[in-house]
MDTraj code that builds the backbone (N, CA, C; nanometers):
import mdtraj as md
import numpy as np

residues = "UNK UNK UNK UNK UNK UNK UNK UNK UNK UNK UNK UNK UNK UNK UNK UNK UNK UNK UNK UNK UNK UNK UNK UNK UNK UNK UNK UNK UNK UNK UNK UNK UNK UNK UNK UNK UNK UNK UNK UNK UNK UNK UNK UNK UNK UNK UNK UNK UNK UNK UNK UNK UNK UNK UNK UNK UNK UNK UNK UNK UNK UNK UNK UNK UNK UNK UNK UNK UNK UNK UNK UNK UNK UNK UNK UNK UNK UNK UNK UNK UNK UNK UNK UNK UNK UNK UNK UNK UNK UNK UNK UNK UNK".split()
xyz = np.array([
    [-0.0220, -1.3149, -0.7066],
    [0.0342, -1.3148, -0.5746],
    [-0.0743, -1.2887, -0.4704],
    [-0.1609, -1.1594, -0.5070],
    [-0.3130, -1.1919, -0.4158],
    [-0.3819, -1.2232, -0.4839],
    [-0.4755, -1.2137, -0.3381],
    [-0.6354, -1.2667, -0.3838],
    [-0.7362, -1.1652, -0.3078],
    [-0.8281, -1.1146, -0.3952],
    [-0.9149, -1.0031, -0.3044],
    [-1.0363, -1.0820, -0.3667],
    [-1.0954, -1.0482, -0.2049],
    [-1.2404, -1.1214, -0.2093],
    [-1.3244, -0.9842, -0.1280],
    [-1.4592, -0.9660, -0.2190],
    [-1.5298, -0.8459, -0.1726],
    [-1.6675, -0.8548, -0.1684],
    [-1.7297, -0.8362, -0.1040],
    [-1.8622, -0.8108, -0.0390],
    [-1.9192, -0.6658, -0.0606],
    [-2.0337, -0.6630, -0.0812],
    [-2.0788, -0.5287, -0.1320],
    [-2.1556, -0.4795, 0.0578],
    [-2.1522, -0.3548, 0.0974],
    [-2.2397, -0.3796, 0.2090],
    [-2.3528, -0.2931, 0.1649],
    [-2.4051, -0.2582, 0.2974],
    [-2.5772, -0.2254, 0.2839],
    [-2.5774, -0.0898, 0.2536],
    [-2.6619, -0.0590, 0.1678],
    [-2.7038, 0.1053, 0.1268],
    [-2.6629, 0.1858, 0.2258],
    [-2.6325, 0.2120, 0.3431],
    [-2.5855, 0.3105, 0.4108],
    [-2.4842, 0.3354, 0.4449],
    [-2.3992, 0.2153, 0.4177],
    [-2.2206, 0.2416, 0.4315],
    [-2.2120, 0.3182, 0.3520],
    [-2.1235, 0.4156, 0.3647],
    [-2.0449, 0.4968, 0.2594],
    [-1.8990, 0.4615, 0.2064],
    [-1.8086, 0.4305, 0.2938],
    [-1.6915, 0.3798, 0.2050],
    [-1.6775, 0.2512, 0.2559],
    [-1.5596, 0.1640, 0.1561],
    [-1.4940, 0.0901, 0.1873],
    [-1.3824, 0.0900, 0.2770],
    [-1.4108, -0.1042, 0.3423],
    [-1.3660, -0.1133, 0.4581],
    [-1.2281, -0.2770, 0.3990],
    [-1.1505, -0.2671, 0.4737],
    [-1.0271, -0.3811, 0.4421],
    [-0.9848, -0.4740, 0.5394],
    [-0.9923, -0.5558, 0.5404],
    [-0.9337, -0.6892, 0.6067],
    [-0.7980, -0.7338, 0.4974],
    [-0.6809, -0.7670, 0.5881],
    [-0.5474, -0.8336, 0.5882],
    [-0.5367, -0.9859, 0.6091],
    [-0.4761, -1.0324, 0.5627],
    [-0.4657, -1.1784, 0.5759],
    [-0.3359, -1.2496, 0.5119],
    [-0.2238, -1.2692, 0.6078],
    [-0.0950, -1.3417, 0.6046],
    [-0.0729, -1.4268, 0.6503],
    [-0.0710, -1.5639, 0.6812],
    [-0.0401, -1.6644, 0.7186],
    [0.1062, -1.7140, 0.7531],
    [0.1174, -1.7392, 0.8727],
    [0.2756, -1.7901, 0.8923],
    [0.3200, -1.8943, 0.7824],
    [0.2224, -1.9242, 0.7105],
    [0.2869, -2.0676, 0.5973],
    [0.3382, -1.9827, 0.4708],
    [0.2744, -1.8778, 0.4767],
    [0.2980, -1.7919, 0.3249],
    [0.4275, -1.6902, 0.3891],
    [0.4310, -1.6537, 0.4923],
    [0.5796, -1.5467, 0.5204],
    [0.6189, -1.6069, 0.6430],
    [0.6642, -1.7010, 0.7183],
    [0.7754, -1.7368, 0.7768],
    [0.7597, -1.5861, 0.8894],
    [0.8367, -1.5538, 0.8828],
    [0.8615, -1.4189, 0.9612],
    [0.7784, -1.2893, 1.0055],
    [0.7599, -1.2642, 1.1272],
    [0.6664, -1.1224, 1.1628],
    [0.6774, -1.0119, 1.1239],
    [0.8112, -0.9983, 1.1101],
    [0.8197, -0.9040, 1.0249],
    [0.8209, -0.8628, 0.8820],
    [0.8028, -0.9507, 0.8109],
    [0.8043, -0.9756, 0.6769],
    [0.6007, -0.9347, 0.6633],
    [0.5460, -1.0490, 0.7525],
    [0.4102, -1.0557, 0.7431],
    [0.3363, -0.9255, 0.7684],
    [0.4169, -0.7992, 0.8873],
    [0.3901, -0.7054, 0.8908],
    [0.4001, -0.6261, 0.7998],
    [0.5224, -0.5948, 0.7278],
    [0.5729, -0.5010, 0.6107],
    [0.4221, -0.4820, 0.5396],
    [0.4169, -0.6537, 0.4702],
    [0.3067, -0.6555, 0.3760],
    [0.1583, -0.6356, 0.4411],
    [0.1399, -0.6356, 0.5265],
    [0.0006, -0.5499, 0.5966],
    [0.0043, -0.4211, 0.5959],
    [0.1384, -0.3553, 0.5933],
    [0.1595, -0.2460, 0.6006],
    [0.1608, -0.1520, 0.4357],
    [0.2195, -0.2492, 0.3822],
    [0.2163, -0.1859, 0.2469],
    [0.0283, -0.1661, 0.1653],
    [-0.0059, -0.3178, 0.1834],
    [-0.1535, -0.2851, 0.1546],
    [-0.2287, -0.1989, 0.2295],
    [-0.2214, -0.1884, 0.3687],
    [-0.3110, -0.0750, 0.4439],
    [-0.3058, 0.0555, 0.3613],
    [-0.1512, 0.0921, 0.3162],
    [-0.1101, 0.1707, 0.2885],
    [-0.1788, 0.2557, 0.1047],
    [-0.1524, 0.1177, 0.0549],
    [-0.2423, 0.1534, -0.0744],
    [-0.3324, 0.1555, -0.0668],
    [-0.4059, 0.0763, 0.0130],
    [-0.6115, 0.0939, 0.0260],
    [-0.6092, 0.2565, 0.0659],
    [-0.5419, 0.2945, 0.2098],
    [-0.5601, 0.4552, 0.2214],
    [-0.5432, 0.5354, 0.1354],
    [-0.4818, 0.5452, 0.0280],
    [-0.4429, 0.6270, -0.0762],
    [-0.5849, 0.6107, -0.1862],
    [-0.6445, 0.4986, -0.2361],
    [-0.6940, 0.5174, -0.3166],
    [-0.9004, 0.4176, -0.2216],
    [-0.8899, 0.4442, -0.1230],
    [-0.9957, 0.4345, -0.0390],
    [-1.1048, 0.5327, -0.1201],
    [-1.1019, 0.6743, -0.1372],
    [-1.2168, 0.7513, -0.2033],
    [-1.2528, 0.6918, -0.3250],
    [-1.2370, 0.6520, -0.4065],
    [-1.1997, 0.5983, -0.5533],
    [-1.2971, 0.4626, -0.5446],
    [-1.3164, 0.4047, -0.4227],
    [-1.4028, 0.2861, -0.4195],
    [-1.4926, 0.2546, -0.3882],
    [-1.5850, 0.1713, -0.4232],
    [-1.7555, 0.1498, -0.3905],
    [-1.7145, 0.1468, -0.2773],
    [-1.8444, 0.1310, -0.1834],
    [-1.8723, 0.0421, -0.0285],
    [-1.9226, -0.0994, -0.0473],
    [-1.7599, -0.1313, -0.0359],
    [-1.7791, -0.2705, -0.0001],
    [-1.6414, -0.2929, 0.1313],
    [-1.6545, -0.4114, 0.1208],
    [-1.6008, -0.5225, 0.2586],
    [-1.5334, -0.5933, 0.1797],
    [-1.3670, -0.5564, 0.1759],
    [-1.2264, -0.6358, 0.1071],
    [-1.1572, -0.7265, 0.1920],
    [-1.1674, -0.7815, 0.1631],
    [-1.0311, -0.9256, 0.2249],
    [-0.9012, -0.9395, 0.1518],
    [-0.8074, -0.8905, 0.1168],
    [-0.7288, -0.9305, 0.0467],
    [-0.6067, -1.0649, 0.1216],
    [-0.5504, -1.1046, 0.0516],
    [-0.5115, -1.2560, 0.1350],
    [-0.3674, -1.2557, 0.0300],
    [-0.2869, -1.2621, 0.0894],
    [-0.1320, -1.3301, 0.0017],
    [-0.1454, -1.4906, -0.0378],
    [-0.2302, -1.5075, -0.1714],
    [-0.1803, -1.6362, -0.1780],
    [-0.0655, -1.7286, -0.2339],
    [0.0474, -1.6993, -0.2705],
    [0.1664, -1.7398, -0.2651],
    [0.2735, -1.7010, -0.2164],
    [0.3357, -1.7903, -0.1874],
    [0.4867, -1.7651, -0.1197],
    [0.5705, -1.6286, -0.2235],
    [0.5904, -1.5908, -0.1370],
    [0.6905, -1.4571, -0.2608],
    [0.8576, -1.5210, -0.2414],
    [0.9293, -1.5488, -0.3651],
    [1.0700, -1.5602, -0.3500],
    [1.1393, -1.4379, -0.2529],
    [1.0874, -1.3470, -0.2878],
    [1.1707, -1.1853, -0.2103],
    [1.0306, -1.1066, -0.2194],
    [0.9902, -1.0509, -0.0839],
    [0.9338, -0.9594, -0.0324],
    [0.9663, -0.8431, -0.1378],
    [0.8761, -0.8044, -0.2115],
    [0.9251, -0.7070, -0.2991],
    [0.7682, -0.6040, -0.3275],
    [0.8232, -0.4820, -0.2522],
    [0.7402, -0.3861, -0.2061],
    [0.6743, -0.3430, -0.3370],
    [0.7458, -0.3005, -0.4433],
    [0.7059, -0.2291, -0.5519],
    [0.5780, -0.3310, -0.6264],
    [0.5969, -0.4389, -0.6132],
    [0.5365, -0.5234, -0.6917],
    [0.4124, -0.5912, -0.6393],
    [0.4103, -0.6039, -0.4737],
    [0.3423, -0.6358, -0.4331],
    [0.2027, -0.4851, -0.3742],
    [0.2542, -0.3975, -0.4012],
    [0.1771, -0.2476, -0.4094],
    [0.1055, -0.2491, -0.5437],
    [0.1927, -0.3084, -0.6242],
    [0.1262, -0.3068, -0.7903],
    [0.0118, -0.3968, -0.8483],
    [0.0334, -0.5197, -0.7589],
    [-0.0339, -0.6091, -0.7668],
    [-0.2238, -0.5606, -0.6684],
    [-0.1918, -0.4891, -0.5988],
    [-0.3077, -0.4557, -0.4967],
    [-0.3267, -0.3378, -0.6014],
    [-0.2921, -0.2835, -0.6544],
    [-0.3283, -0.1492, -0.6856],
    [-0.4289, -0.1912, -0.8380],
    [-0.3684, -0.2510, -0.8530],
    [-0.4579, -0.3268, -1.0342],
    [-0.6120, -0.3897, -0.9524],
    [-0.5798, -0.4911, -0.8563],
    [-0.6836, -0.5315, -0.7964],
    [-0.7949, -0.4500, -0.7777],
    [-0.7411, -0.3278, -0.7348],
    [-0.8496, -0.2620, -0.7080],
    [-0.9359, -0.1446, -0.7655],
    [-0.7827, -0.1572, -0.8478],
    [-0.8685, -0.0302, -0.9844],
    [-0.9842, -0.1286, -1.0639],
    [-0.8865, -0.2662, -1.0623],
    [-1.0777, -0.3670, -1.1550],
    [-1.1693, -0.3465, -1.1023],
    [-1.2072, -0.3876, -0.9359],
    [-1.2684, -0.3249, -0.8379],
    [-1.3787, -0.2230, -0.8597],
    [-1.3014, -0.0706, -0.8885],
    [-1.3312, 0.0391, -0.9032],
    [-1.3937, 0.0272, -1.0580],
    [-1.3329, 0.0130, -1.1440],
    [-1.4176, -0.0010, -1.2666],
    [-1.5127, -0.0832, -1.2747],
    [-1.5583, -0.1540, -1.2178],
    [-1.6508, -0.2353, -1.1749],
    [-1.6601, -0.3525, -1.3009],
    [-1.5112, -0.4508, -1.2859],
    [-1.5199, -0.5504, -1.3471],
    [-1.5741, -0.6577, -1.2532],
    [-1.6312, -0.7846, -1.2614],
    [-1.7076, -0.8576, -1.2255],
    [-1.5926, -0.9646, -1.1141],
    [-1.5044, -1.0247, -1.2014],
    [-1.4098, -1.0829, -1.1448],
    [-1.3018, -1.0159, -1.0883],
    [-1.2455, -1.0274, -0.9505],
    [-1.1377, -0.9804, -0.9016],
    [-1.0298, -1.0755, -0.8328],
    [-1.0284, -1.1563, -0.8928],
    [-0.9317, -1.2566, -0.8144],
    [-0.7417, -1.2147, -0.8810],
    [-0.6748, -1.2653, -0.7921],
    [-0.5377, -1.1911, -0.8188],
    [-0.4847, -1.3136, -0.9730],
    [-0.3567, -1.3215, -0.9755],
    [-0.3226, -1.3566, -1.1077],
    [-0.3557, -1.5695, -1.1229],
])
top = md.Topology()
chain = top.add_chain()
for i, resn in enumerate(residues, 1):
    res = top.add_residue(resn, chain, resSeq=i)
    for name in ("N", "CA", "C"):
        top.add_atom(name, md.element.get_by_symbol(name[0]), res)
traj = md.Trajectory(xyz[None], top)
């Protein structure tokens, strides 16, 4: 359902930083497109200490049948624990 794309930055950043990305073609609705900015902001803040310094983009790339909070938190949260363990590939499913 995402896609996180990450950039490492320069020796003096200390934490990681996040970029959002929803497209009116992927959620129809502002408020829908908000929720889910809101939910990822929400998990990056929680587990923000936990991660290198880098520069995240995460991006919704498919249409979701139903906006579904639990899953779409779950889906960012795996993303970024690979991330954190420092697997090589991070692209969503």
């Amino acid at each position: 359902m995402l896609t996180l794309h990450y950039q490492p930055r320069p020796a003096d950043a200390s934490e990681a930083r996040l970029g959002v990305v929803v497209g009116k073609k992927v959620l129809a609705r502002a408020v829908d497109r908000n929720r889910c900015k809101r939910i990822l902001r929400e998990r990056f803040r929680c587990l923000r200490a936990d991660l290198p310094a880098v520069d995240l983009v995460a991006r919704l790339a498919v249409k979701p049948l139903r906006l579904d909070r639990k899953m779409l938190a779950d889906d960012f949260v795996s993303l970024l624990e690979k991330l954190a363990a420092g697997q090589p590939k991070v692209n969503g499913r």
